[in-house]
N, C-alpha and C positions, 0 to 999 in steps of 0.2 A: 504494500500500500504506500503510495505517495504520500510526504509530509512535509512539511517544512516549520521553520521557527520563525516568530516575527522577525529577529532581529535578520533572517535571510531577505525574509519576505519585505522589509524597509529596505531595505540594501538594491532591493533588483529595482523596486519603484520608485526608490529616491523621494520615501517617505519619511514624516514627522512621528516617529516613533511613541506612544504615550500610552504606558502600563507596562507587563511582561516581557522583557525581550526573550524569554525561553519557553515562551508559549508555544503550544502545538498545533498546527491547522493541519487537517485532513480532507478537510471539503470545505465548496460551499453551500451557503442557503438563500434564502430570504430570510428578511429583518424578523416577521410571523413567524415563521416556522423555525430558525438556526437553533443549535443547539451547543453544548461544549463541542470542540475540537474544530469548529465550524466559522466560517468569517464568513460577513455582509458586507450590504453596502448602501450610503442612502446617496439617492443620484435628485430624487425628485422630493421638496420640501415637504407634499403631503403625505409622505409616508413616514415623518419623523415622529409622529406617533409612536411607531414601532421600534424607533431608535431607541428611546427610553424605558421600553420594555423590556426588550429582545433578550434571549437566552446566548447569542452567540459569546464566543471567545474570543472575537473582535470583528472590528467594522470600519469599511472605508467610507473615511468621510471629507468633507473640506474641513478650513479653517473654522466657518461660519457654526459648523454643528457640532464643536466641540465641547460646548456649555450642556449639550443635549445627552451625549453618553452618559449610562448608568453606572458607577464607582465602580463593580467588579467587572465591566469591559474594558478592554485593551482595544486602543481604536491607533488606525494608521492616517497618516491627516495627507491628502492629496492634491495635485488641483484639481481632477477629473476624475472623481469615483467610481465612473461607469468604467472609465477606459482603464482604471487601476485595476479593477474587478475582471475585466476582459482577459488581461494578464495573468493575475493570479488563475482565472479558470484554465489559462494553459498550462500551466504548470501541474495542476491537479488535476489535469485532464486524464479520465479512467477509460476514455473511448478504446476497444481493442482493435488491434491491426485488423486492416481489411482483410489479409492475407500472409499468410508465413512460408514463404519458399515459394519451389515452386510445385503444383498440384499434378498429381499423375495424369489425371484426367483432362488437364489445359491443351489444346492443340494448337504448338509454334511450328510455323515454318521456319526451315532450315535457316533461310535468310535474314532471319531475323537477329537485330543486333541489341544485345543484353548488356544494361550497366549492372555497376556492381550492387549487389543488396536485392536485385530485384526480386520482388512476391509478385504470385501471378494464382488464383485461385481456380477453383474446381469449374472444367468445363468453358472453360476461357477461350476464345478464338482469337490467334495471334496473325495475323494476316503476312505475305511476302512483304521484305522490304521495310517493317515499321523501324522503328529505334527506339527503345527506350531510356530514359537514363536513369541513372541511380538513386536508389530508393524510391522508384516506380512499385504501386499498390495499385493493382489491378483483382477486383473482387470476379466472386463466380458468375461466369455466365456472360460475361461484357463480352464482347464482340469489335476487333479492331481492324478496320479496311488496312486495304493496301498504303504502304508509300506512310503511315501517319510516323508524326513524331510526338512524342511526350518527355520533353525535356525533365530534369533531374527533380523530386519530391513529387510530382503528380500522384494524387488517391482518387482511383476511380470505385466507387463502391457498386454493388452486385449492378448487372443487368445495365447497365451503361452499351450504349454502341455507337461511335466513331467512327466514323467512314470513310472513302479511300481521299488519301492524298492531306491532312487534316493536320493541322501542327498545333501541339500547345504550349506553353510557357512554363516557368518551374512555378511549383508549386500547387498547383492550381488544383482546387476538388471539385469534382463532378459525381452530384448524386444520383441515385439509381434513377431509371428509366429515362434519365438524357437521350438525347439522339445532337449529335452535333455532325453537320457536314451531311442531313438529307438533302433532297431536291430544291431548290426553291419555285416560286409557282411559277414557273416560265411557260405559258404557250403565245400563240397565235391563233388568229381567229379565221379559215379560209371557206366562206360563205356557210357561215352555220357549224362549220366541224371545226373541233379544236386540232392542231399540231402541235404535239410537243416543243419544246427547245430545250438540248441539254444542256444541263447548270455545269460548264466546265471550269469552273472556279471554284475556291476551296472556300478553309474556315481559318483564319489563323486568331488564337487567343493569346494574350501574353502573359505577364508572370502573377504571381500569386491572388487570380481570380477563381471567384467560388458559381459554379454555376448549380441551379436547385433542381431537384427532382423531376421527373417527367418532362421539363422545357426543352428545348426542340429550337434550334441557331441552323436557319439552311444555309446552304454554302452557296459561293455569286451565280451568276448567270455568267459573266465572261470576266470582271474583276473579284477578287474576295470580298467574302466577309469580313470584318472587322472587331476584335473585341481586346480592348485596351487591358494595360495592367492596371491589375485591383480592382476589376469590373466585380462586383455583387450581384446576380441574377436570381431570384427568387424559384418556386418552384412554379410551373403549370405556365411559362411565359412564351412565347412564341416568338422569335429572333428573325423576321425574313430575310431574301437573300439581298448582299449586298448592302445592306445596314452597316453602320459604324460606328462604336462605341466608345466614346472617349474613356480615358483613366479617371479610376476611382469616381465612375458612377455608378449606383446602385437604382436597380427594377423590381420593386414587387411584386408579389403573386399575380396569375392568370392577367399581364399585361401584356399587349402585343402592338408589334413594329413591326410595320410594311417597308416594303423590299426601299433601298436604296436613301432610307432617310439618313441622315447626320449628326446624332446624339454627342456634343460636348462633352469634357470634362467638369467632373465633380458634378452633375444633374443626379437629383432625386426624383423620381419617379415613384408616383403613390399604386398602390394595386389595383386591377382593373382597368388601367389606364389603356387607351385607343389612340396609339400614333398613327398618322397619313403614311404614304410613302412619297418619298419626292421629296421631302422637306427639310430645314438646316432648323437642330434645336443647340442654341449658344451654352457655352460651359458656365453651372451654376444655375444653371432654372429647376426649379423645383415645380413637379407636377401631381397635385394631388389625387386621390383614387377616384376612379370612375372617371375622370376627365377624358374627352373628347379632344386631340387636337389636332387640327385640319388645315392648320397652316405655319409656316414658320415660326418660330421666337425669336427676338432678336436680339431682346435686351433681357439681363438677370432679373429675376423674382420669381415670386409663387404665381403660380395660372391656375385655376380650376371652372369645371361648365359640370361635375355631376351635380344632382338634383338631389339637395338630403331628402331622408323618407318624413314621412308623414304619414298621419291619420289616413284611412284610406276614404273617408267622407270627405277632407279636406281635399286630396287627390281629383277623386273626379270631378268635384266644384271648379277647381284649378284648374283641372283638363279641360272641361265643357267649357269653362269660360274663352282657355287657349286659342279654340278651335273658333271663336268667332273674334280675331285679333286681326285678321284684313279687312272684314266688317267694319270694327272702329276704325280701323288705319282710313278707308273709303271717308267713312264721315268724318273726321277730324281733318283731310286734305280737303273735302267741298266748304267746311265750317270756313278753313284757313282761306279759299278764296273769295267765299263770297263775305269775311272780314275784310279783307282786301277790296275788294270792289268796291265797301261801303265805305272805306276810308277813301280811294279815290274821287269816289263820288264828294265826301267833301271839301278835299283837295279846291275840286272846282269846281265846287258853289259857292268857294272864297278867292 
């Protein structure tokens, strides 16, 4: 079991040490729930409730909440408790390898070139020609086209598949049921029938991005795809093809980007979110969930067009009323001319 002492655990964070320096952490908790051997952390002021209850063995905090700790915790004093907490969770991270060695059952082509360390699990499909590098986790069942690359710390967990020609960056985790490097929706329209077009462009991702669950990055139509380093991808997200992804932006859940838009650096994107294709979004715009957006950005800030919910009385009254809004548009433009009129008219009668 992993452990450490405060006075390690101050040392790594370049904390304000105050109580036990030879206290024990083993995990963590929440501020409700921790217990002995256990450290928090208070990030957001209305949970400091819990601060001055809490069972833990210490807790990350700022400056500001040090008056709040209870006499028998031992608190580490930060500027960013979440991001000190982040830390520590790596450290005591109990998560187990995806994979150990490598599985009898895996099928590598001969061609295939192996860094050192690598795990490759049960049932694995290694394609001609990939490269892995070192300390590559490759779980059961993933599926790796031809020609990929996955540079050196890559974790792909179970049932992941990779397609030919596909490069990623170090580090970078991809969770189960990924598909990066499918088709993207390339046809043509020749009187009624579709024709294909093949996506002969790849994916290329760079280093230490985390791509989620089930989401789906197609590969270009004739330039690549794009996905920057320290990109965040949620799970259930759809990536089209030729899309570009600036660094260190992150996309919430079940959000999707049409082929060939231009996502800046450092942009939040809220879940649900519905990008155009075609479009330039500038580095630093924040887009909230549910939004709609159909046309470029151009300048930084938060954008949003979803509808929060409501009563569903209020709803249809809202709606019914919607549905007659060129109705009033009609009469509020005759109102405006024949105002107009009536003012001309006294124009000259003076």
């Amino acid at each position: 079991m992993l452990q450490f002492i405060l006075s390690e655990l101050a040392e790594r964070l370049d904390a304000q040490l105050i109580g036990d320096a030879a206290c024990s952490i083993v995990s963590i908790a929440t501020l409700e729930n921790a217990g002995p051997g256990q450290i928090s952390f208070l990030s957001n002021a209305k949970y400091r409730k819990f601060l001055t209850a809490t069972a833990a063995s210490a807790v990350l905090i700022t400056q500001d909440d040090i008056a709040f700790v209870a006499p028998a915790v031992n608190a580490l004093v930060v500027k960013d408790p979440y991001v000190a907490f982040a830390k520590v969770a790596q450290l005591l991270d109990s998560t187990p390898k995806i994979a150990s060695g490598i599985h009898a059952t895996a099928v590598i082509d001969p061609s295939v070139t192996l860094g050192e360390r690598v795990a490759i699990g049960a049932n694995a499909v290694i394609s001609a020609g990939v490269v892995l590098g070192a300390d590559v986790q490759i779980g059961a069942g993933c599926v790796i086209g031809e020609r990929v690359h996955l540079d050196a710390g890559c974790k792909l967990w179970p049932n992941v598949t990779i397609l030919h020609g596909v490069s990623i960056g170090q580090r970078c985790i991809i969770h189960s049921g990924a598909v990066i490097g499918s088709d993207g929706f390339g046809f043509a329209n020749e009187r009624g029938n579709w024709l294909k077009i093949p996506q002969t462009g790849t994916v290329r991702v760079g280093n230490d991005s985390d791509i989620g669950a089930n989401t789906t990055i197609d590969r270009g139509a004739i330039d690549d795809t794009i996905i920057g380093n320290n990109v965040i991808i949620d799970n259930l997200c759809q990536i089209a093809h030729n899309v570009r992804i600036g660094d260190h932006t992150a996309i919430a859940g079940a959000s999707i980007v049409a082929g060939s838009t231009k996502i800046g650096r450092y942009c939040i994107i809220g879940g649900g979110a519905c990008i155009n294709g075609h479009i330039d979004i500038c580095d630093g715009a924040q887009i909230t969930g549910m939004a709609m957006v159909m046309k470029s950005i151009t300048e930084k800030g938060v954008y949003s067009s979803g509808i929060p919910a409501t009563s569903n009385l209020d709803w249809r009254k809202n709606t019914a009323k919607l549905r007659q809004i060129d109705q009033l548009y009609q009469r509020v433009k005759q109102l405006e001319s024949q105002l107009a009129n009536m003012l001309n008219a006294q124009d000259t009668d003076h």
